[in-house]
N, C-alpha and C positions, 0 to 999 in steps of 0.2 A: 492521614499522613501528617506527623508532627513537622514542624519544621526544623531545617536544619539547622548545626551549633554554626556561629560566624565563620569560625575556620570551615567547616565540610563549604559553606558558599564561598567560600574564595574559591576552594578546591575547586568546585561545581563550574566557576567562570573560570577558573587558569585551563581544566580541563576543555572546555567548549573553545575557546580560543586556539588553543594547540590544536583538537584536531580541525580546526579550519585555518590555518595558519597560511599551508600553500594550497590552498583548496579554489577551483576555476569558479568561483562565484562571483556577483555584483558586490563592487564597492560597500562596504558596511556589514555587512552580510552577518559576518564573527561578531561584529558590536551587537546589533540585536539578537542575534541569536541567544548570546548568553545575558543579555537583558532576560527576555523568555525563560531562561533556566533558572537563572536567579529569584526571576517573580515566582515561579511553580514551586522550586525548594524552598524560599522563607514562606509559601503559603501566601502570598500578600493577591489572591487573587479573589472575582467579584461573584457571587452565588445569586443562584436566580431561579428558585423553587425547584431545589435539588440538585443541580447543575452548577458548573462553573464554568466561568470566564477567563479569556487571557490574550491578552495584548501578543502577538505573533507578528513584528515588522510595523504594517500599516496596516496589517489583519486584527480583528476581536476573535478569538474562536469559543464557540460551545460546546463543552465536551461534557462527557458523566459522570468525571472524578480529575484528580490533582495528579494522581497515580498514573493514567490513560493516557492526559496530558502529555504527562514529561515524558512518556517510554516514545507517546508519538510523534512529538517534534525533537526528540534528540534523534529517533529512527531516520529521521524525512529530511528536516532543518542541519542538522547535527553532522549523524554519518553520509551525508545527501545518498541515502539509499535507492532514489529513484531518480537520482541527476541524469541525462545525457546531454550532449552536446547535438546545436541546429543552428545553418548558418539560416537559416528559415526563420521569416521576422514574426510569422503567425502559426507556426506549428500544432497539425491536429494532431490530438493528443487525444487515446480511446483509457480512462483508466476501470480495469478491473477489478472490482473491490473496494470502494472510494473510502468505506469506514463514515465518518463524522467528517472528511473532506479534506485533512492535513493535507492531503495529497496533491488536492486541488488547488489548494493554496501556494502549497510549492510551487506546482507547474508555474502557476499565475505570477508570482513574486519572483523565478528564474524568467519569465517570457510571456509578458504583460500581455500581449497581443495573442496568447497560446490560444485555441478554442480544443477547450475540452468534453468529452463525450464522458461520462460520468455511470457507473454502476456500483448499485448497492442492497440486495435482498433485503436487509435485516430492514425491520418495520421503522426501529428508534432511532435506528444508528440514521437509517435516510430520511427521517425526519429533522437529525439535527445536521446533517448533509445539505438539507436544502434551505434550513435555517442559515447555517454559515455562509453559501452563498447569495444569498438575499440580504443578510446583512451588512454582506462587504459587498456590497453592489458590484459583483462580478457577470461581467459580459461574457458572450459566449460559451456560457457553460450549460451542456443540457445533462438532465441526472432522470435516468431513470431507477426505478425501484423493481429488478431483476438481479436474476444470476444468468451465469454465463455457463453453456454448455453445449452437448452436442445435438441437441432438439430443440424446439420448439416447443413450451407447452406447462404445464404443472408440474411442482417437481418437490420434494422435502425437505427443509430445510432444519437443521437442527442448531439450536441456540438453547441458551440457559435465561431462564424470565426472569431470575433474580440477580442476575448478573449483566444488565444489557452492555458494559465496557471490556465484557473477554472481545479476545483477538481470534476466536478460535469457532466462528459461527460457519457452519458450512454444512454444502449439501452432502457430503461425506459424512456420516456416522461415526467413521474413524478419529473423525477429527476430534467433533463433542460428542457423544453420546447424550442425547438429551431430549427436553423436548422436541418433537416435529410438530412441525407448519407446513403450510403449504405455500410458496411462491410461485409467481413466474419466472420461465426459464428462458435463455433469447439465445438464437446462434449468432456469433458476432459476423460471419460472412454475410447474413443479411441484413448488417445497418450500418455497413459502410460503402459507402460507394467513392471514397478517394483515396487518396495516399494518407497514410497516418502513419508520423515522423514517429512516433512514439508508440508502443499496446507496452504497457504496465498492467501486471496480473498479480493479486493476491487473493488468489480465489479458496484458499484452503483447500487443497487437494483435487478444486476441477481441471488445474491448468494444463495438465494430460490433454484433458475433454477436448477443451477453449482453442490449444493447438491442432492438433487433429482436424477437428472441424475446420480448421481454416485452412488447413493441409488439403484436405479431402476435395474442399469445395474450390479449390484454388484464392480461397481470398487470402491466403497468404502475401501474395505475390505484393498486397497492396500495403504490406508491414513494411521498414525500413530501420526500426530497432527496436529490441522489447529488454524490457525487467521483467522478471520473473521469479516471485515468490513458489521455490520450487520444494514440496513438502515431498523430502526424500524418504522412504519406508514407513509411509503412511499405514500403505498395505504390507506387513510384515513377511507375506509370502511370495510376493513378486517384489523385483526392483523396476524400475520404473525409468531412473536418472539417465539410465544409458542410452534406450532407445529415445528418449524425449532430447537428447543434446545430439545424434545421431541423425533425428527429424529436421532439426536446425540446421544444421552442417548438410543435408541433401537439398533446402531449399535456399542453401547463398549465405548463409551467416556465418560468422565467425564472433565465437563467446568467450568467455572469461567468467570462473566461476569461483562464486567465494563461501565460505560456511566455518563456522565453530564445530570443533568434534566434543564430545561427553568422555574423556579419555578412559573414564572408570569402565564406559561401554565395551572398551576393546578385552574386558577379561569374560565377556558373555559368549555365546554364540547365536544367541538372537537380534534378531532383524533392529539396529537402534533408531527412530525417528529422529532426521534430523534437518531444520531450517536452510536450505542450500539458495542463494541467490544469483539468479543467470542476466547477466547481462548479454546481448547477442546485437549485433549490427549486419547488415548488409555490404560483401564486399569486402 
């Protein structure tokens, strides 16, 4: 990733700032943030046997490209794609899919006191997951190396080995077509035993699964808001979206849902795959 001409980095900082302009975040918030964008686009970050570094607030993070970087704290820091609101000084926080731990960080950096419960299949991605919270000496963060579904047990997981920074590693086929591995697979009804203010899911196409289960077993009941990376027509021959906002709506939530469409999609009549993000509360 070359860096950018000085005008595109102003561009880069005028945009980071506006969209956080009237945005419910901590004091400063917009100032670093676009610090962080600024360092990722002129490149001015730290390499460390293949890896980069990068100053995120009071965070360092390690990630596996410049590229990675910026798409994930503009997603997290940026759009706050997985902000919610807690008058709760220590809010449990279950995240699904942690990636390299942007996620964690946020939590941590909106809700110092959060304790977060941490999942992440991929071999690399949660080694530098637990790297980043080792480094920034983050408390109450436990990270397991699973996925999340309706079993207990073994399960496929498909990833690209020459690519460990796609976003797109999952026990769905549909997602990557790629190599398979073998992971462990966890039901989340049995590793929660409290209230958790927060279930954030980026599970790439299990969060049907992740739902359900929790449906099924009744640990729902112990959820009070979720995010949800919701991969709509994953499966081109079933839809999926309706009855999964449906399931929401029979156990006490009420959502709000947001997604980009591919407009050129709408002159097909095939099934379009597309990024849908569900926010849902209790009540």
């Amino acid at each position: 990733m070359s860096p950018l001409h000085p005008v595109q980095l102003l561009q880069t900082v005028r945009a980071t700032r506006r969209a956080l302009a009237n945005a419910p975040v901590p004091p400063g918030w917009a100032r670093e943030a676009a610090k962080t964008q600024l360092r990722l686009a002129s490149g001015r970050v730290e390499r460390d046997d293949g890896l980069v570094q990068v100053k995120v607030g009071r965070f360092k993070v390690t990630g596996f490209s410049i590229p990675s970087l910026a798409f994930l704290h503009r997603e997290i820091f940026v759009d706050l794609q997985y902000y919610f609101s807690t008058d709760v000084r220590d809010p449990y926080i279950v995240d699904g899919g942690s990636n390299i731990g942007m996620s964690v960080l946020f939590f941590k950096a909106l809700y110092p006191h959060a304790r977060v419960l941490a999942f992440e299949p991929a071999q690399r991605a949660h080694d530098l997951l637990v790297r980043n919270v080792e480094a920034n000496g983050l408390r109450d963060v436990e990270v397991h190396r699973a996925a999340l579904g309706r079993e207990d047990g073994e399960v496929p997981f498909f990833e690209d080995p020459e690519d460990p920074a796609t976003f797109r590693m999952s026990t769905r086929s549909e997602r990557l077509p790629g190599t398979a591995t073998s992971v462990p697979q966890r039901r989340l009804s049995q590793l929660v035993a409290e209230e958790v203010e927060l279930l954030k899911l980026d599970v790439e196409g299990a969060e049907d699964a992740v739902v359900a289960e929790l449906v099924d077993s009744g640990g729902i009941s112990q959820i009070r808001q979720l995010v949800v990376e919701y991969h709509h027509q994953l499966d081109p021959v079933r839809d999926f979206l309706g009855p999964f906002l449906e399931r929401l709506g029979e156990q006490g939530f009420r959502y709000q849902i947001g997604a980009r469409e591919n407009v050129a999609a709408r002159g097909s009549a095939k099934a379009a795959f597309q990024d849908v993000l569900v926010y849902a509360r209790r009540g």
